[in-house]
N, C-alpha and C positions, 0 to 999 in steps of 0.2 A: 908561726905565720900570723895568727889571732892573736898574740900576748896583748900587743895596745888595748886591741876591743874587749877581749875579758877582762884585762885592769879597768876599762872604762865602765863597763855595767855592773862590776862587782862594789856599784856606792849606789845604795839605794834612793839619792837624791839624784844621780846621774837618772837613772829606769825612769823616775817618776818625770824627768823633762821631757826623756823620749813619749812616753807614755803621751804627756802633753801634746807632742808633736804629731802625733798622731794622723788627728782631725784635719790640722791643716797648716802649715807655715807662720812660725810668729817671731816678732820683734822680742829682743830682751826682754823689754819694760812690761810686755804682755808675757811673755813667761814668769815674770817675779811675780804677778799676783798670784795669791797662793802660796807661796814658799814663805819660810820665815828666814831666810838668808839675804844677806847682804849683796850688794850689785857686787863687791870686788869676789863672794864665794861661787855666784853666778857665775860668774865672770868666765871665772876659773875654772868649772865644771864645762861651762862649753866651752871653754880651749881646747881640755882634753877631750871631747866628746867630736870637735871639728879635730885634733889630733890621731886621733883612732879612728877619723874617716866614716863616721857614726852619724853625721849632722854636715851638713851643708850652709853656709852661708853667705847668701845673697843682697848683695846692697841696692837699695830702693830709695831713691834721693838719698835723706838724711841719715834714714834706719835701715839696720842693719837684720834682715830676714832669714829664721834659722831654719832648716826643714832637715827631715828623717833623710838620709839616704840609703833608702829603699834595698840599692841594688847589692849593697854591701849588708846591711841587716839580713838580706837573703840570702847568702851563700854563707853566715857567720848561723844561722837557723841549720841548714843543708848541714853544714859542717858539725854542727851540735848534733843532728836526729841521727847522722853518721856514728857519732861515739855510744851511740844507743842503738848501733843494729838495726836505723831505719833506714829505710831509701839506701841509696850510692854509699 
């Protein structure tokens, strides 16, 4: 049921965008500051990150605004503290 989303966090440049996302919603261009990757490996990491249902992204005029999706990082959390005999 989770294979997408564990293949997605298991590249620790994937973690470090969510990480990013955090705080608040941002355009590509404002997420490559910081990284030392290229627009086309960006690119690529949130495809699979909007793939695995992980990131959200919303069009705002020109740019293209990416956000955490919350609701599913939260039952993929639920579903982890589960294989550790926490909670459900």
């Amino acid at each position: 049921m989770w294979d997408d989303q564990y293949r997605a966090l298991a590249d620790p440049q994937r973690r470090a965008i969510l990480k990013r996302l955090r705080a608040a919603p941002l355009s590509a261009g404002d997420l490559a500051h910081g990284f030392d990757i290229g627009a086309s490996t960006l690119s690529h990491h949130l495809k699979l990150l909007k793939d695995a249902d992980l990131v959200r992204c919303d069009k705002r005029g020109t740019q293209r605004m990416y956000a955490l999706n919350t609701s599913v990082l939260e039952d993929l959390a639920t579903d982890l503290l589960a294989l550790r005999g926490v909670g459900g």
